[in-house]
BATOR-574275 format. One record per residue (C-alpha): x, y, z. Coordinates in nm, 4 decimals. Each point is the difference from the previous one (the first is absolute). Layout:
<atoms>
<xx->X&yy->Y&zz->Z> $
...
</atoms>
This chain:
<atoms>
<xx->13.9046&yy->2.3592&zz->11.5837> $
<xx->-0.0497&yy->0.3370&zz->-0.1771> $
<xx->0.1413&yy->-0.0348&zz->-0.3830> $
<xx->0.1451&yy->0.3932&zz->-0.1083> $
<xx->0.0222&yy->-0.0532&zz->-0.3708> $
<xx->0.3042&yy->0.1141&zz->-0.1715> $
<xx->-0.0806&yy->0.0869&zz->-0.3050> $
<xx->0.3259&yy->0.2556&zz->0.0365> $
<xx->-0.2361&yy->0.3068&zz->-0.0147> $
<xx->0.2147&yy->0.1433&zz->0.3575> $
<xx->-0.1597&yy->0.1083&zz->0.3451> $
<xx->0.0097&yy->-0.3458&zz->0.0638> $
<xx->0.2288&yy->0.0125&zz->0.3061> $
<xx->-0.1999&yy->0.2795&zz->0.2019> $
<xx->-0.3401&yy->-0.2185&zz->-0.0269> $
<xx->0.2766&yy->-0.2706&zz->0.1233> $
<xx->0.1133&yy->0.2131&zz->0.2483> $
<xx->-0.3459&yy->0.0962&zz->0.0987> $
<xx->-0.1405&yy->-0.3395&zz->0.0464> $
<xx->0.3108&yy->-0.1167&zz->0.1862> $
<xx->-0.0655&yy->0.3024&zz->0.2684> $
<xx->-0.3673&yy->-0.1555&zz->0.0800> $
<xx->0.1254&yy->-0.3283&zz->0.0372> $
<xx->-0.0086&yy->-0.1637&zz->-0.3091> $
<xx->0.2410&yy->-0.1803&zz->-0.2167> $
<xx->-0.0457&yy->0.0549&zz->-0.3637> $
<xx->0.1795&yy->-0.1598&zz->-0.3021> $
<xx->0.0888&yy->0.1887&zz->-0.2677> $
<xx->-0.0492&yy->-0.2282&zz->-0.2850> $
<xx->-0.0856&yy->-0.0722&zz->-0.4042> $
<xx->-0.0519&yy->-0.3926&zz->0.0433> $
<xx->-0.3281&yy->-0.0748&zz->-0.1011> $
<xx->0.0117&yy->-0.2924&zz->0.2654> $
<xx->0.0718&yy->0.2448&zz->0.2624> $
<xx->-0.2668&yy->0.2585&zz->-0.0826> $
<xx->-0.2275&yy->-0.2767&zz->-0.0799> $
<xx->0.0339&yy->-0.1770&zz->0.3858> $
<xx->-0.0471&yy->0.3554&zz->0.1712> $
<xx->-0.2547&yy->0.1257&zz->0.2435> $
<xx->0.0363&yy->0.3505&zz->-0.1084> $
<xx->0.1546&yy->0.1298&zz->-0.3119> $
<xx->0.1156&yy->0.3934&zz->-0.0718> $
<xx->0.0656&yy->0.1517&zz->-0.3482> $
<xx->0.2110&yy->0.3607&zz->0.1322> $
<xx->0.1577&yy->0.1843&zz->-0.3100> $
<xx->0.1021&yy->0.3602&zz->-0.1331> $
<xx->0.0067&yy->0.0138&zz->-0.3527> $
<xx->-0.1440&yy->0.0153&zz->-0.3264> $
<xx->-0.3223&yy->-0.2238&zz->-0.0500> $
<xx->0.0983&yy->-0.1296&zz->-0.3960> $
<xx->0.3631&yy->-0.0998&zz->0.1933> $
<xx->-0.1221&yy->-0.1825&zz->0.2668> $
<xx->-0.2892&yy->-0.1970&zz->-0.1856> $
<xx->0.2921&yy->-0.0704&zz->-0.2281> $
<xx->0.2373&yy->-0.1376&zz->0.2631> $
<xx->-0.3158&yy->-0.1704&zz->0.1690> $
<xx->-0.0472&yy->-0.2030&zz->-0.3483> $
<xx->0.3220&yy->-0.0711&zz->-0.0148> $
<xx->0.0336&yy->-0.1012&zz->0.3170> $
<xx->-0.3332&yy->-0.2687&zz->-0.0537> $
<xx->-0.1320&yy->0.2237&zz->0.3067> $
<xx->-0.3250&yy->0.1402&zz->-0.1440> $
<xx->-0.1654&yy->-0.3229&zz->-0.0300> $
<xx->0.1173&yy->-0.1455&zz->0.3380> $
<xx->-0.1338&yy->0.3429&zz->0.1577> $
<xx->-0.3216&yy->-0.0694&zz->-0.1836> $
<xx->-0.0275&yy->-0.3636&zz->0.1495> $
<xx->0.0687&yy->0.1381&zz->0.3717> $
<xx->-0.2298&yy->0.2434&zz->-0.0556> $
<xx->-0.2604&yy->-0.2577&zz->-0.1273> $
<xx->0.0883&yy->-0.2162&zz->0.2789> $
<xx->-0.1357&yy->0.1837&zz->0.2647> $
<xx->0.3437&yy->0.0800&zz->0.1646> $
<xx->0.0432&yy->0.3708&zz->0.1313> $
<xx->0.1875&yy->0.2216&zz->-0.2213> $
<xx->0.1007&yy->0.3587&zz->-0.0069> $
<xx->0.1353&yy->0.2494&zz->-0.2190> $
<xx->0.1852&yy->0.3215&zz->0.0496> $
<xx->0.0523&yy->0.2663&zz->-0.2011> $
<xx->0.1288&yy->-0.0864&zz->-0.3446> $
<xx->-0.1524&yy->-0.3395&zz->0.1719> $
<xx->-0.3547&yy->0.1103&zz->-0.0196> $
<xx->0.0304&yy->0.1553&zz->-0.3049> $
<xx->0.0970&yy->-0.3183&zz->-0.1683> $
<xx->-0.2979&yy->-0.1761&zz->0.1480> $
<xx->-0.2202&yy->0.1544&zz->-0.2432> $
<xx->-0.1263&yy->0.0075&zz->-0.3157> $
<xx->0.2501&yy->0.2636&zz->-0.2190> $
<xx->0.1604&yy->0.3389&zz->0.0454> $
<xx->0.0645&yy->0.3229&zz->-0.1482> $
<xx->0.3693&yy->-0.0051&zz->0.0351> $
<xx->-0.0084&yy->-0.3535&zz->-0.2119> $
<xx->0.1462&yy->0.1233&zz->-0.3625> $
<xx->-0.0998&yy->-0.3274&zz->-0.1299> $
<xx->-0.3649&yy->-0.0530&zz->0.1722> $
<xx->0.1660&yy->-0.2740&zz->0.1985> $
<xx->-0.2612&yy->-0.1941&zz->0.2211> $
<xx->0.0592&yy->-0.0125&zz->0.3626> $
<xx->-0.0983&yy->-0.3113&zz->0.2498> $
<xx->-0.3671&yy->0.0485&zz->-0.0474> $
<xx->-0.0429&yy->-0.0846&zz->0.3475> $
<xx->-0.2327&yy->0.2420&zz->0.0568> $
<xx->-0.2155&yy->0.2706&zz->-0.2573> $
<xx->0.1199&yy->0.3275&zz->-0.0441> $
<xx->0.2919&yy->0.2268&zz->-0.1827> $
<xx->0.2391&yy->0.1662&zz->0.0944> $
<xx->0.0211&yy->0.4234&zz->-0.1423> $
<xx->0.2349&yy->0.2619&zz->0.0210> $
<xx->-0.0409&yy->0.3146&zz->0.2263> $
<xx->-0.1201&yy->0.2687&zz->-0.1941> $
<xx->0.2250&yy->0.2838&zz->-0.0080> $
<xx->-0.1231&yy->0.2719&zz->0.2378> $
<xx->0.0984&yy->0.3214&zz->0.1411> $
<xx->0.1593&yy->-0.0473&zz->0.4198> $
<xx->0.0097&yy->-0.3830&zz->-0.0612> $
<xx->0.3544&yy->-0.1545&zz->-0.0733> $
<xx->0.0186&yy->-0.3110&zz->-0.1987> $
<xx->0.1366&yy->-0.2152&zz->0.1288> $
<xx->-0.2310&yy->0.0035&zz->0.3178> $
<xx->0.1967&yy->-0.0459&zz->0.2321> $
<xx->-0.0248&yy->0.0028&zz->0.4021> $
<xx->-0.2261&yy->-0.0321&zz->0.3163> $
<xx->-0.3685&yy->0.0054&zz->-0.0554> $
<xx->-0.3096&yy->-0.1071&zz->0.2195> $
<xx->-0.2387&yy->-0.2582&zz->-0.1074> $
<xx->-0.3314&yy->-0.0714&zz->0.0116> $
<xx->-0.0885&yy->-0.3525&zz->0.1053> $
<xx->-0.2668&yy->-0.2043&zz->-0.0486> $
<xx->-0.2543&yy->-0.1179&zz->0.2493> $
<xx->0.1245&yy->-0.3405&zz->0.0611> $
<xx->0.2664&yy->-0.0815&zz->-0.2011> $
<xx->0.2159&yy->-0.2433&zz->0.1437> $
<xx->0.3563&yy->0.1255&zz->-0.1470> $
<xx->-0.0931&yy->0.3044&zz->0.2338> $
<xx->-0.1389&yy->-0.1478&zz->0.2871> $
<xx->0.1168&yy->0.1932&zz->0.3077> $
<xx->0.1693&yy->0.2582&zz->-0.2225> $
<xx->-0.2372&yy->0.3554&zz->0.0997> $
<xx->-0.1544&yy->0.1749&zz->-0.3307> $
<xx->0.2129&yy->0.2882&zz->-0.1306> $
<xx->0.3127&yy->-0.1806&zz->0.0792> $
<xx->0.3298&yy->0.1328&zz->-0.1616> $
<xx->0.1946&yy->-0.2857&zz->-0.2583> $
<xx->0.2612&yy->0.1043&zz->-0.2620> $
<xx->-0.0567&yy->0.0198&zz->-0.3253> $
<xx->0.2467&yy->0.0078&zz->-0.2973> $
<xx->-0.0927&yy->0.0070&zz->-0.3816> $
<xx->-0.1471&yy->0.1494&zz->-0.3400> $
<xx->-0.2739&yy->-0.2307&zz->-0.0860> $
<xx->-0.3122&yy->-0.0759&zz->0.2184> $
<xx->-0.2778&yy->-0.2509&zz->0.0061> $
<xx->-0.3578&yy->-0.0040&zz->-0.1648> $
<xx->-0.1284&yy->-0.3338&zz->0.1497> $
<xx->-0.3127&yy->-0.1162&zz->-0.2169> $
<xx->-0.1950&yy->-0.1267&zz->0.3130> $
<xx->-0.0835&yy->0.2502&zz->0.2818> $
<xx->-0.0334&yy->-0.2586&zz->0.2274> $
<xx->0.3573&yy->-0.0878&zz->-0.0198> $
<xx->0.1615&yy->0.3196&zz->0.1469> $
<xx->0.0925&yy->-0.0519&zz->0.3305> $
<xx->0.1726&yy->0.3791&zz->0.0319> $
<xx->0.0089&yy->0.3191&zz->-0.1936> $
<xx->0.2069&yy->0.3390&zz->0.0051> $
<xx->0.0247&yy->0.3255&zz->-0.1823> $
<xx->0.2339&yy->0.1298&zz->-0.2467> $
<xx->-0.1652&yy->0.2149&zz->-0.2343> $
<xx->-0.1984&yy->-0.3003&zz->-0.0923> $
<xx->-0.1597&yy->-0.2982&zz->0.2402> $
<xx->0.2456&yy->-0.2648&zz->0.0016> $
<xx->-0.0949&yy->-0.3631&zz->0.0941> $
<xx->0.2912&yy->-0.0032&zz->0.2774> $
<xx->-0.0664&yy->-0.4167&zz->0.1135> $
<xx->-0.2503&yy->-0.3067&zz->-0.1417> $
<xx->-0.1160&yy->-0.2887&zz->0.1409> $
<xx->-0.2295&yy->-0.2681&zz->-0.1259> $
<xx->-0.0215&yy->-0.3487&zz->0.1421> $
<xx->0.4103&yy->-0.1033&zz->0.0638> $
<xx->0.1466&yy->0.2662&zz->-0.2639> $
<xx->0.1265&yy->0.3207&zz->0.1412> $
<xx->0.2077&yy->0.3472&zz->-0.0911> $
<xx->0.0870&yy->0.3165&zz->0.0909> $
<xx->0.1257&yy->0.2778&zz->-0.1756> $
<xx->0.2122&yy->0.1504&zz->0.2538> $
<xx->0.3172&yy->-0.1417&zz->0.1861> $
<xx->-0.1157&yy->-0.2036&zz->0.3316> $
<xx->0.3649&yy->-0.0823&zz->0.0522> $
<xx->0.0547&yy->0.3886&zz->0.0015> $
<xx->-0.2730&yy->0.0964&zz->0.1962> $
<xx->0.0888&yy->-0.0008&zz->0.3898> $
<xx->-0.2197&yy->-0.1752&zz->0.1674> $
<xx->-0.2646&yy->0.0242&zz->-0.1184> $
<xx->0.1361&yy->-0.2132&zz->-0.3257> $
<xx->0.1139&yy->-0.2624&zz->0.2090> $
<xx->-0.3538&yy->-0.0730&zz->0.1706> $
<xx->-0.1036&yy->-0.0205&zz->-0.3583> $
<xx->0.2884&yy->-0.2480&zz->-0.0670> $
<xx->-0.1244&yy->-0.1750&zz->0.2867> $
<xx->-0.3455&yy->-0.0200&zz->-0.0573> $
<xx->0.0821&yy->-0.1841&zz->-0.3521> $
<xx->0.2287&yy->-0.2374&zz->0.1344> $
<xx->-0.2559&yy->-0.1205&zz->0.2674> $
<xx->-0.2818&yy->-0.0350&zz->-0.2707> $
</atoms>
């Protein structure tokens, strides 16, 4: 069973919607039973990271995402998602600390001349050698990204993908069963859904 927490940070019902079109049958759930029992578990979200790691506390979700990250089940974050599974963030007025699951921050885009902030919009990817998010999925692929803040990760190792946008971004992680991507799978055509795949067949 693959657990999409609720954690009511919205976009939950296109990674629904996207899981159900590859054959799956999520449940969309905050029962700590429920996420607990899973083979697979998602964090989605659009947001504001101090909001969500509020909700997630008050919710008694941070600590049960810790323990199935501990455990050695898969689990995946997207967007705001992956954001939350680190260390702190810019946007954080109050130097609220994220999961922790992995090391790294999360900074603001500087402000730039011909870059937007928000970033917002189709850009290619480059993949690392091996990953096994990306497996099958060719280098310089096309995913969807929308937001202001990016990722530093603290361990090199960890990056799975990176893009461009004025600055390097840290577009997906993996280490051992913890995984995230910056950008939208569930928005990104196929080539999003082989992603999709490939986690739910860890």
């Amino acid at each position: 069973m693959v657990a999409i927490v609720d954690y009511d940070a919205g976009n939950i019902k296109s990674v629904e919607k996207a899981l159900q079109y590859i054959g799956e049958h999520p449940v969309i759930t905050r029962d700590v039973k429920e996420i607990k029992k899973a083979d697979h578990v998602i964090v989605p979200g659009v947001g504001a990271f101090e909001d969500a790691m509020e909700k997630m506390n008050r919710y008694e979700l941070a600590k049960v995402l810790q323990d199935v990250a501990a455990s050695g089940t898969p689990i995946m974050g997207i967007c705001l998602g992956l954001q939350l599974f680190f260390e702190r963030s810019d946007e954080s007025e109050h130097d609220v600390k994220g999961l922790s699951l992995l090391p790294g921050e999360i900074v603001r885009f500087p402000e730039k001349e011909g870059y937007k902030i928000p970033h917002m919009g189709w850009n290619s990817i480059d993949v690392k050698e091996g990953s096994r998010l990306f497996k099958g999925v060719s280098n310089n692929s096309y995913v969807y990204f929308v937001h202001s803040y990016y990722l530093k990760s603290k361990d090199e190792a960890d990056v799975a993908a990176r893009t461009h946008y004025s600055v390097e971004i840290h577009a997906s992680v993996e280490k051992g069963n913890v995984f995230a991507c910056q950008f939208h799978p569930e928005k990104s055509s196929t080539v999003g859904l082989k992603i999709l795949d490939n986690f739910i067949h860890l």
